[in-house]
HTML snippet that shows the backbone in 3Dmol.js (N, CA, C, O; Angstrom):
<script src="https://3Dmol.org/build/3Dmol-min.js"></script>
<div id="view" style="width:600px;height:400px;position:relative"></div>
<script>
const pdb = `
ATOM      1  N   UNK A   1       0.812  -1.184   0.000  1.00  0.00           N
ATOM      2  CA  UNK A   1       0.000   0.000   0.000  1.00  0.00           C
ATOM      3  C   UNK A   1       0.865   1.262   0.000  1.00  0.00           C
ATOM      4  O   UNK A   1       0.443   2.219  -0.649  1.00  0.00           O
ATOM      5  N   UNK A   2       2.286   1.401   0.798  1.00  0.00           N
ATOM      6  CA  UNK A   2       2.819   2.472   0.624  1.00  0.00           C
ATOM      7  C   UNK A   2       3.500   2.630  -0.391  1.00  0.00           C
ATOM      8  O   UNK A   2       3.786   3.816  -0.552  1.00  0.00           O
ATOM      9  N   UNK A   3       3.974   1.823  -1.316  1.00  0.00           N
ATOM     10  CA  UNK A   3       4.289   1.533  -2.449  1.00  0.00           C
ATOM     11  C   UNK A   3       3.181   2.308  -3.627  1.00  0.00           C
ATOM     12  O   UNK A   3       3.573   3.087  -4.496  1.00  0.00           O
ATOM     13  N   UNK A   4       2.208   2.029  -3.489  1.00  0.00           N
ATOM     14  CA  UNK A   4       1.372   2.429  -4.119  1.00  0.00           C
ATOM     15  C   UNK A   4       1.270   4.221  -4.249  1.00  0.00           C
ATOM     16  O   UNK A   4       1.213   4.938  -5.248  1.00  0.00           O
ATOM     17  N   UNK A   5       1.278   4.591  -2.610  1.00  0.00           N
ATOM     18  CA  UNK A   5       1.058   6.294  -2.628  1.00  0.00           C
ATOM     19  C   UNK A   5       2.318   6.884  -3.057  1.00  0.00           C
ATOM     20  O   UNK A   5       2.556   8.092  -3.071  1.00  0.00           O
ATOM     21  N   UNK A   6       3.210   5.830  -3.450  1.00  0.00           N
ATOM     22  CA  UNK A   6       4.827   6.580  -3.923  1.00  0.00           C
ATOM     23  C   UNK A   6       4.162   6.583  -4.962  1.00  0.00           C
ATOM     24  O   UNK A   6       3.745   7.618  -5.481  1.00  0.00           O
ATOM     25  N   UNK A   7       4.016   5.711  -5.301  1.00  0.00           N
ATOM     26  CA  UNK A   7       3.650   5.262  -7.617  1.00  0.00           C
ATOM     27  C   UNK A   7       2.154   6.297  -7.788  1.00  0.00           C
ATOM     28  O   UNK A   7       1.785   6.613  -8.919  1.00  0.00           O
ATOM     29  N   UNK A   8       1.644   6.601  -6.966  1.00  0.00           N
ATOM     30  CA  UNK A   8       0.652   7.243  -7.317  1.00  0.00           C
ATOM     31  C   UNK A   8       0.888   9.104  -7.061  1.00  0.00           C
ATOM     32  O   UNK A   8       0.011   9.963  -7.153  1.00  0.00           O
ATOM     33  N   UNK A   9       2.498   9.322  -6.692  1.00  0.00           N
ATOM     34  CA  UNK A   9       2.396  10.601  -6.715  1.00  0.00           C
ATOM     35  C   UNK A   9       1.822  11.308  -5.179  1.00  0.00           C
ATOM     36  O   UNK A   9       2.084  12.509  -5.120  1.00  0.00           O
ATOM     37  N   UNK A  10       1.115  10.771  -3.988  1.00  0.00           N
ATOM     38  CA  UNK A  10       0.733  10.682  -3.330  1.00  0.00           C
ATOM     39  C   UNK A  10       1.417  11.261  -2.092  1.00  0.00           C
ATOM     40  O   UNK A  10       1.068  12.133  -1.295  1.00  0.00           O
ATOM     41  N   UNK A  11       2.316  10.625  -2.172  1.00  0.00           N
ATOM     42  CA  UNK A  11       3.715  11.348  -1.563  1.00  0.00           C
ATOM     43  C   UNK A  11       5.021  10.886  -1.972  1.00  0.00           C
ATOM     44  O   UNK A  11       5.121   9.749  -2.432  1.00  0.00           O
ATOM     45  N   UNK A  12       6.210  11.760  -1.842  1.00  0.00           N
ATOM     46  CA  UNK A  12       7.347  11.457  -2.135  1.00  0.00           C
ATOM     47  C   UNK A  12       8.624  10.810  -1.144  1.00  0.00           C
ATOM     48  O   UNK A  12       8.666  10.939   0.080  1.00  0.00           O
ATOM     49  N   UNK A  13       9.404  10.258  -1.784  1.00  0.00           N
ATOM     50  CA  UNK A  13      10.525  10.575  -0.718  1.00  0.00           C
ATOM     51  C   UNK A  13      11.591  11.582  -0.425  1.00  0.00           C
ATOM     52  O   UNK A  13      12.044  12.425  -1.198  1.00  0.00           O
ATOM     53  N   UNK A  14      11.910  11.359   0.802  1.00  0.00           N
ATOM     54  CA  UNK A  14      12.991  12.022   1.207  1.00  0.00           C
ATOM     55  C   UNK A  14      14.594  12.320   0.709  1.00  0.00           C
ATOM     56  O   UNK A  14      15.542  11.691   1.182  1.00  0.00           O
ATOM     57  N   UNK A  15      14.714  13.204  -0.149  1.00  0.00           N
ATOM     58  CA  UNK A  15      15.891  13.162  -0.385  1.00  0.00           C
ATOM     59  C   UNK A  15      17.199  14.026   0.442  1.00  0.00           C
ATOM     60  O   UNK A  15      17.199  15.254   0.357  1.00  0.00           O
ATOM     61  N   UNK A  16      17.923  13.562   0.966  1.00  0.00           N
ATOM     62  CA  UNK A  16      18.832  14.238   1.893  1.00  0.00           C
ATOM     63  C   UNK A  16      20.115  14.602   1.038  1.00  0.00           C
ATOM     64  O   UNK A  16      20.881  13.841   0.446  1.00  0.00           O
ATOM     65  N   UNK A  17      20.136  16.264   1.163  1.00  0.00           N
ATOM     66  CA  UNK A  17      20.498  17.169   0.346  1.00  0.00           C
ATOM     67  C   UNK A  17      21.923  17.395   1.405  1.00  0.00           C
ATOM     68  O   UNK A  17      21.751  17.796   2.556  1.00  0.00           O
ATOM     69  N   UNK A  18      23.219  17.112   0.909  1.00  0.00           N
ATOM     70  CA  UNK A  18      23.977  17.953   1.628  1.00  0.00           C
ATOM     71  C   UNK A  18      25.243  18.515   1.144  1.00  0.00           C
ATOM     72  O   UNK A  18      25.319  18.209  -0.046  1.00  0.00           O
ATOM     73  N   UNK A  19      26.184  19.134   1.468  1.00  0.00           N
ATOM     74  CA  UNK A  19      27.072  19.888   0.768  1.00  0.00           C
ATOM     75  C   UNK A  19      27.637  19.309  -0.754  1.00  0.00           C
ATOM     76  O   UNK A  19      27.651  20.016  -1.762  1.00  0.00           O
ATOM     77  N   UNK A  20      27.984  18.239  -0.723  1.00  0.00           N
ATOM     78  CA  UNK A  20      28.468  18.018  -1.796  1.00  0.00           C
ATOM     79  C   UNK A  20      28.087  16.835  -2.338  1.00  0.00           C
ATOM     80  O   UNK A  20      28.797  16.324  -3.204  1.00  0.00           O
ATOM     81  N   UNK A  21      26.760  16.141  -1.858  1.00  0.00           N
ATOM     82  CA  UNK A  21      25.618  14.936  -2.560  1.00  0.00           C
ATOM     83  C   UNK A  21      24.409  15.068  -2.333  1.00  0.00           C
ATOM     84  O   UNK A  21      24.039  15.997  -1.615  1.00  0.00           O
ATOM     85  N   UNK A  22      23.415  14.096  -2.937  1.00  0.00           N
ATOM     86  CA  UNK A  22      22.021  13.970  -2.182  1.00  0.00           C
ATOM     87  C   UNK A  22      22.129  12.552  -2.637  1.00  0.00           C
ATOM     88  O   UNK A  22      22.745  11.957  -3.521  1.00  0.00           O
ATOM     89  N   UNK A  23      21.134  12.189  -1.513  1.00  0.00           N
ATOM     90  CA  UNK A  23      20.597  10.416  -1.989  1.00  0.00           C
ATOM     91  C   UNK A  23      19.293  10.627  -1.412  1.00  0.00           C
ATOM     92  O   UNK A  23      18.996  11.629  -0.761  1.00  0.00           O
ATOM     93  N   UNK A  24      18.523   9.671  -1.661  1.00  0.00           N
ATOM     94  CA  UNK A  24      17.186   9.354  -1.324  1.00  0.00           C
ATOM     95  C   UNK A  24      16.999   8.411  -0.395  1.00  0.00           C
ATOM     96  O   UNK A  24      17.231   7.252  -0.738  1.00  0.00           O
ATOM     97  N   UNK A  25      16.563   8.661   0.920  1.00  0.00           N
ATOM     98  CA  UNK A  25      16.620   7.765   2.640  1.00  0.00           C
ATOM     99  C   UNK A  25      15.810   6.825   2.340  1.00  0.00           C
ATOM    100  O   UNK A  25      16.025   5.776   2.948  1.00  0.00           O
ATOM    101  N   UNK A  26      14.457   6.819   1.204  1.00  0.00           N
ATOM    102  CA  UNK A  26      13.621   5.499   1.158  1.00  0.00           C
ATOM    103  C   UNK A  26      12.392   6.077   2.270  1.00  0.00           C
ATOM    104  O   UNK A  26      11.258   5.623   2.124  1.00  0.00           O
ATOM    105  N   UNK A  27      12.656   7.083   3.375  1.00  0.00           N
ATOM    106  CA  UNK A  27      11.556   7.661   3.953  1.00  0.00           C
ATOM    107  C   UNK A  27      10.900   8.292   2.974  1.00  0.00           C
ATOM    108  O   UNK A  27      11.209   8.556   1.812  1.00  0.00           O
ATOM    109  N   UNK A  28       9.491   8.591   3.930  1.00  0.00           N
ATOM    110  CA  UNK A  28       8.665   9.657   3.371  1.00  0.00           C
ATOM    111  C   UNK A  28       8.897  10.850   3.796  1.00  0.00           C
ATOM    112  O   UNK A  28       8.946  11.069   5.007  1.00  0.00           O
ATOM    113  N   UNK A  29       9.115  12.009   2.707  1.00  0.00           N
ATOM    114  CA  UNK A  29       9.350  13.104   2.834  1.00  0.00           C
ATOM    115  C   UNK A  29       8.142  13.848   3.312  1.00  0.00           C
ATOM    116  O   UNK A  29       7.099  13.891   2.659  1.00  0.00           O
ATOM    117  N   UNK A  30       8.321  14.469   4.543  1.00  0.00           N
ATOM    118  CA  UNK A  30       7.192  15.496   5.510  1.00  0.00           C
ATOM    119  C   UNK A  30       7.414  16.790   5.839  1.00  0.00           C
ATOM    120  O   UNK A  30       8.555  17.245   5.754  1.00  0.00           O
ATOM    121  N   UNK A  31       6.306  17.600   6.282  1.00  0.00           N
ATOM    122  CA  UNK A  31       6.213  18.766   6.611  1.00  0.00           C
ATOM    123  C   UNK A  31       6.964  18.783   8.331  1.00  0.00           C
ATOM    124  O   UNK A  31       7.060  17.971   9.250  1.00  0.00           O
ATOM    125  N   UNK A  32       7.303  19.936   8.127  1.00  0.00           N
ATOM    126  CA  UNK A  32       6.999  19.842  10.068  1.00  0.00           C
ATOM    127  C   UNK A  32       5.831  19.628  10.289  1.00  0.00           C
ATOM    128  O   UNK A  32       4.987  19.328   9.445  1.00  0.00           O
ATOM    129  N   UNK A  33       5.668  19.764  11.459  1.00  0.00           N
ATOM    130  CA  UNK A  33       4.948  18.939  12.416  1.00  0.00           C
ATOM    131  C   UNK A  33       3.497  19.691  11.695  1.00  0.00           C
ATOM    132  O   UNK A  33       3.622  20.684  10.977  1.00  0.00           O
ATOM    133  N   UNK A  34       2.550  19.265  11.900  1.00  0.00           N
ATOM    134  CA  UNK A  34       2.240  18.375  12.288  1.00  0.00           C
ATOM    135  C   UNK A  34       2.411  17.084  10.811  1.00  0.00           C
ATOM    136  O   UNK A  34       1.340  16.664  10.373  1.00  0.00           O
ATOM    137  N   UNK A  35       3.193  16.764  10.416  1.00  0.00           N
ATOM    138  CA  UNK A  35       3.540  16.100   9.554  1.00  0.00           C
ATOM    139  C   UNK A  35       3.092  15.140   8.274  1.00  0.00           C
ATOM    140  O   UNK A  35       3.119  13.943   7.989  1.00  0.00           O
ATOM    141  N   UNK A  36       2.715  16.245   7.747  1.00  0.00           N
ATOM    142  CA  UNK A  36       1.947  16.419   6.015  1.00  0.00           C
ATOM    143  C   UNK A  36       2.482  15.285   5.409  1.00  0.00           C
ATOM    144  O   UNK A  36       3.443  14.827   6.026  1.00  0.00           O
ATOM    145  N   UNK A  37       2.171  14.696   4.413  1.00  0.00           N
ATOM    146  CA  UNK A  37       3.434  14.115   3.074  1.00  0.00           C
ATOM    147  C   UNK A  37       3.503  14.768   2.213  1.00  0.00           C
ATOM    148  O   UNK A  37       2.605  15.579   1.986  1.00  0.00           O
ATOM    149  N   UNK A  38       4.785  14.639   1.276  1.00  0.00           N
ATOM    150  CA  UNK A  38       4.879  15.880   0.422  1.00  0.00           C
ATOM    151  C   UNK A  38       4.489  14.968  -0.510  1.00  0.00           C
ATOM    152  O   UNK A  38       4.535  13.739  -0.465  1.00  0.00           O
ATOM    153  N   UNK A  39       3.974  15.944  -1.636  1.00  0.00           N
ATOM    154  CA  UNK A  39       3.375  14.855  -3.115  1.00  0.00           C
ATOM    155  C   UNK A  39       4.580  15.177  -4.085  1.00  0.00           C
ATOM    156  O   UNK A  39       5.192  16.244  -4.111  1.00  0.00           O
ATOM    157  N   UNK A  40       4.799  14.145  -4.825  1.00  0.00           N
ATOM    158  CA  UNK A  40       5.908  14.345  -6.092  1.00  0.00           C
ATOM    159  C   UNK A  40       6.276  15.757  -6.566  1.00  0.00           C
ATOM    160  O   UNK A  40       7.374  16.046  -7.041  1.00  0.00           O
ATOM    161  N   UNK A  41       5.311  16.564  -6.402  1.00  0.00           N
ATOM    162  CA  UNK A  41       5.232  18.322  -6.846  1.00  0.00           C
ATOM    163  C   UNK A  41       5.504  19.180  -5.991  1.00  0.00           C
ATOM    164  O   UNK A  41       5.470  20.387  -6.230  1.00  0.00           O
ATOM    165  N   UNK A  42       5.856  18.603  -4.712  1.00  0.00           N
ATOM    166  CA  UNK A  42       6.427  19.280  -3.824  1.00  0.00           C
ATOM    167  C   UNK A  42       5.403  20.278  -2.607  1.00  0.00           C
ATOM    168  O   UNK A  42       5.733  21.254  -1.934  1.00  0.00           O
ATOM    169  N   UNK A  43       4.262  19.642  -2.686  1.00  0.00           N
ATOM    170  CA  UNK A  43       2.784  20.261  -1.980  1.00  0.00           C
ATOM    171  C   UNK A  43       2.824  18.870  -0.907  1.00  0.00           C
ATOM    172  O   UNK A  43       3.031  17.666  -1.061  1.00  0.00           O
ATOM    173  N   UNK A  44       2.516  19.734   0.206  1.00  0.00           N
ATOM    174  CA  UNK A  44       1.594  19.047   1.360  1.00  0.00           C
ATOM    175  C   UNK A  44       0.361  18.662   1.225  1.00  0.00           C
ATOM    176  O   UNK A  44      -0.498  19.524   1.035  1.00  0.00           O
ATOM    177  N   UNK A  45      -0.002  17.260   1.294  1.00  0.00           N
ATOM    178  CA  UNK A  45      -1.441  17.058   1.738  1.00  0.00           C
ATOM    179  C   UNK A  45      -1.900  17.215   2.921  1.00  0.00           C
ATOM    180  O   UNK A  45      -1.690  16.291   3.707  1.00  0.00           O
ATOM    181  N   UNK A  46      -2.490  18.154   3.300  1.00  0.00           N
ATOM    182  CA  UNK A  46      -3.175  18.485   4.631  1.00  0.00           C
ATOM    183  C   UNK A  46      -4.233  17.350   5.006  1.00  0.00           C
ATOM    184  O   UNK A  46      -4.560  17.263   6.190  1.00  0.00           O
ATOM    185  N   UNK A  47      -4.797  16.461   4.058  1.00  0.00           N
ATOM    186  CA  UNK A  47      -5.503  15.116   4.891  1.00  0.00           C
ATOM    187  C   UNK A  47      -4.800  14.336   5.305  1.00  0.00           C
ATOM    188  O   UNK A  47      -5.334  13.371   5.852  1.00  0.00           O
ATOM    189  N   UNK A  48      -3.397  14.382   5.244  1.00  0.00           N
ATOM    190  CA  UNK A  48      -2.717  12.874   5.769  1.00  0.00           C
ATOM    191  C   UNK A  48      -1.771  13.462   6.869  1.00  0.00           C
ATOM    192  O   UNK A  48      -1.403  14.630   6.996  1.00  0.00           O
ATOM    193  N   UNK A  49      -1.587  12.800   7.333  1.00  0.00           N
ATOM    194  CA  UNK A  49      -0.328  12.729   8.588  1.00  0.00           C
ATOM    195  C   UNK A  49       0.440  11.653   8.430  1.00  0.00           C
ATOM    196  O   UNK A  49      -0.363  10.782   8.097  1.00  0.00           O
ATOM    197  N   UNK A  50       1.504  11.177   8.464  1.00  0.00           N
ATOM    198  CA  UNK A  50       2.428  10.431   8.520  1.00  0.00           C
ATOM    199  C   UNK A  50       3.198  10.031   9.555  1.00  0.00           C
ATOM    200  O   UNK A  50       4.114  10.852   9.618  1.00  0.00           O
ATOM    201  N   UNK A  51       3.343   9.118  10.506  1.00  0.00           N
ATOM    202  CA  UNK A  51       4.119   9.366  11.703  1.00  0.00           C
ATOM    203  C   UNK A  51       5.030   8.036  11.583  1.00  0.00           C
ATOM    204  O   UNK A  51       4.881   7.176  10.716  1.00  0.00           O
ATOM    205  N   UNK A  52       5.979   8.022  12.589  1.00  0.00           N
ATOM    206  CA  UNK A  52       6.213   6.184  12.202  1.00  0.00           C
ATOM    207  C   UNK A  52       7.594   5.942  11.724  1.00  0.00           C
ATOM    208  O   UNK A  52       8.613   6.627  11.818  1.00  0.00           O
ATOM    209  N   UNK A  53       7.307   4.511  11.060  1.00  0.00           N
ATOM    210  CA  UNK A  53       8.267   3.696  10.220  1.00  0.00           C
ATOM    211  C   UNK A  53       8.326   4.521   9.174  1.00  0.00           C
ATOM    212  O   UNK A  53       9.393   4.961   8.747  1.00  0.00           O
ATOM    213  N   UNK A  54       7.049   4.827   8.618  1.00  0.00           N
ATOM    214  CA  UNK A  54       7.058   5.169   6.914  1.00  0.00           C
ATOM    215  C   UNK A  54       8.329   6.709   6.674  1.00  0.00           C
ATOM    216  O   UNK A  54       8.952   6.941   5.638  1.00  0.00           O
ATOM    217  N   UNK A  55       8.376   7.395   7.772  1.00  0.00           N
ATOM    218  CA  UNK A  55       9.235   8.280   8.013  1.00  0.00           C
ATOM    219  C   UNK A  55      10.912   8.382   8.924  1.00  0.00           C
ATOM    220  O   UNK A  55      11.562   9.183   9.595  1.00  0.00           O
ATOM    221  N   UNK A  56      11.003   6.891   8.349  1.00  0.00           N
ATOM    222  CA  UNK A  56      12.575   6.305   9.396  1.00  0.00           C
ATOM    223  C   UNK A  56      13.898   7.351   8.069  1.00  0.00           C
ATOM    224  O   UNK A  56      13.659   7.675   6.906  1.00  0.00           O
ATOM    225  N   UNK A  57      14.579   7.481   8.501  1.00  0.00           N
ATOM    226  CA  UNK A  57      15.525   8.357   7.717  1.00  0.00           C
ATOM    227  C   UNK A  57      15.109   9.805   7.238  1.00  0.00           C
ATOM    228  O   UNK A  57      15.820  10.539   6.551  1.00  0.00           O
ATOM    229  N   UNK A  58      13.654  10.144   7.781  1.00  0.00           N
ATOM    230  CA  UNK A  58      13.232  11.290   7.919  1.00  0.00           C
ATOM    231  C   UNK A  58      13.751  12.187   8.929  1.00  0.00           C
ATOM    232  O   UNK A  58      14.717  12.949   8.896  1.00  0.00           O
ATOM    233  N   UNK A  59      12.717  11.881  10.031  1.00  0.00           N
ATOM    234  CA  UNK A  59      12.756  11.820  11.629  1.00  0.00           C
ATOM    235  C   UNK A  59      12.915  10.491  12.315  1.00  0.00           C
ATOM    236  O   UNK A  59      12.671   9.352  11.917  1.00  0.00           O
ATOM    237  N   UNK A  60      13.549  11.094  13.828  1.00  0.00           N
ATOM    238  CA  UNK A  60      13.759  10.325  14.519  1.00  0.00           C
ATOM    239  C   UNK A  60      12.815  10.960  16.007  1.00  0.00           C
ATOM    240  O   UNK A  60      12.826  12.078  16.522  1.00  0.00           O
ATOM    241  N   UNK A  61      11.702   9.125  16.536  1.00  0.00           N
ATOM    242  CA  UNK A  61      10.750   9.835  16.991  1.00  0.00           C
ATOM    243  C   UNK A  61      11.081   8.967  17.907  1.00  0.00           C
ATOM    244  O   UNK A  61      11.543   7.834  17.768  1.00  0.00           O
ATOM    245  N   UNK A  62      10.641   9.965  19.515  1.00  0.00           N
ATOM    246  CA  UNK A  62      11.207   9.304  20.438  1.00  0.00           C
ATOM    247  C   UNK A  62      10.187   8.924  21.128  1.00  0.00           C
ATOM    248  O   UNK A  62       9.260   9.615  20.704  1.00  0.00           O
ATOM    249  N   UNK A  63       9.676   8.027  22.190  1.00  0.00           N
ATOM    250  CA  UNK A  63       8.338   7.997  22.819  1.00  0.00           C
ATOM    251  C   UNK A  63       8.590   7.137  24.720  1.00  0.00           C
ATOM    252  O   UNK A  63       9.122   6.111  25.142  1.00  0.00           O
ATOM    253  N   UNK A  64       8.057   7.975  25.153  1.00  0.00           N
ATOM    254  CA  UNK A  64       8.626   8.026  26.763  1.00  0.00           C
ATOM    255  C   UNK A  64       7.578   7.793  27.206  1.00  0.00           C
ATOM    256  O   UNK A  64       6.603   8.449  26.841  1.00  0.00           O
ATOM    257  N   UNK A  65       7.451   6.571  28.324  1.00  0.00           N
ATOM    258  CA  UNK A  65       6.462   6.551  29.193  1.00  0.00           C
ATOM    259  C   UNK A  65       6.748   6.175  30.674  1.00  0.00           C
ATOM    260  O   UNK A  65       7.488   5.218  30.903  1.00  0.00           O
ATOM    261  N   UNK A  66       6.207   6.868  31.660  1.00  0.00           N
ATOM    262  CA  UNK A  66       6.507   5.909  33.108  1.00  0.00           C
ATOM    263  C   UNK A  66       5.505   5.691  33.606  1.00  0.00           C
ATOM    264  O   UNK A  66       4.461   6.102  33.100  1.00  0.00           O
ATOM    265  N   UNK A  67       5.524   4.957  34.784  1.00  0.00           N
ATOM    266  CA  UNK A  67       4.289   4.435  35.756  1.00  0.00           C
ATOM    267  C   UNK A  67       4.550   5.498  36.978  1.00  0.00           C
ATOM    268  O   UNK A  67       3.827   5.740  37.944  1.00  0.00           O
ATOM    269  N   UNK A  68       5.919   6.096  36.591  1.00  0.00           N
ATOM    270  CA  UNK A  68       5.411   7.166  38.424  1.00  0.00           C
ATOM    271  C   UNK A  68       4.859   7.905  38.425  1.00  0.00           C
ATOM    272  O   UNK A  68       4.864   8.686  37.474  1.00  0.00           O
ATOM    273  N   UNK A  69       3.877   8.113  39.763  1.00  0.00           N
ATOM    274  CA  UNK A  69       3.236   9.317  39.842  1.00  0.00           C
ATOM    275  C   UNK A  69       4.007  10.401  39.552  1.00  0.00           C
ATOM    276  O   UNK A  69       5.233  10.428  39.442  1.00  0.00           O
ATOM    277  N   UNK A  70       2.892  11.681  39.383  1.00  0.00           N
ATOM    278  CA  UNK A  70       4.004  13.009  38.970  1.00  0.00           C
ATOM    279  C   UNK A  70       4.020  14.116  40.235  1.00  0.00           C
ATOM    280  O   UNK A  70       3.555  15.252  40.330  1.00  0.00           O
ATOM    281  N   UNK A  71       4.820  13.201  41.225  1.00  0.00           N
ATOM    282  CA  UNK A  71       4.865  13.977  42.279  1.00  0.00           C
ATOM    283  C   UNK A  71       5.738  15.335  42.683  1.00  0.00           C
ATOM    284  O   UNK A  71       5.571  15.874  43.777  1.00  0.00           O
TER     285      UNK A  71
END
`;
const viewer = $3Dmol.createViewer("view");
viewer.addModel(pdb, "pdb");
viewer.setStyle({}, {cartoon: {color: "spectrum"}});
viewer.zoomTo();
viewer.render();
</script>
């Protein structure tokens, strides 16, 4: 299926641009937060959000939980 929203233009990937190369991470390329996908044309879709795997070599997402009270 995510295969599909690549081939369909839907969203793109990530290409990481830096001084003297770029390659493509295989992530999905996103907005900041709250985190759009970009479509092949370089536009945000404001119906989707993306969070996750599909955005590994994008961002790196961290997620914290405890059981102590918050005393």
């Amino acid at each position: 299926m995510t295969g599909d929203l690549h081939d369909r233009g839907i969203w793109s990937s990530f290409v990481n641009r830096g001084a003297s190369e770029e390659y493509d991470t295989g992530g999905v390329a996103v907005t900041a937060s709250p985190f759009h996908p970009v479509d092949r044309h370089g536009r945000p879709d404001e119906g989707l959000h993306v969070l996750g795997i599909p955005t590994e070599h994008t961002r790196w997402f961290m997620q914290v939980g405890s059981s102590r009270s918050g005393q």
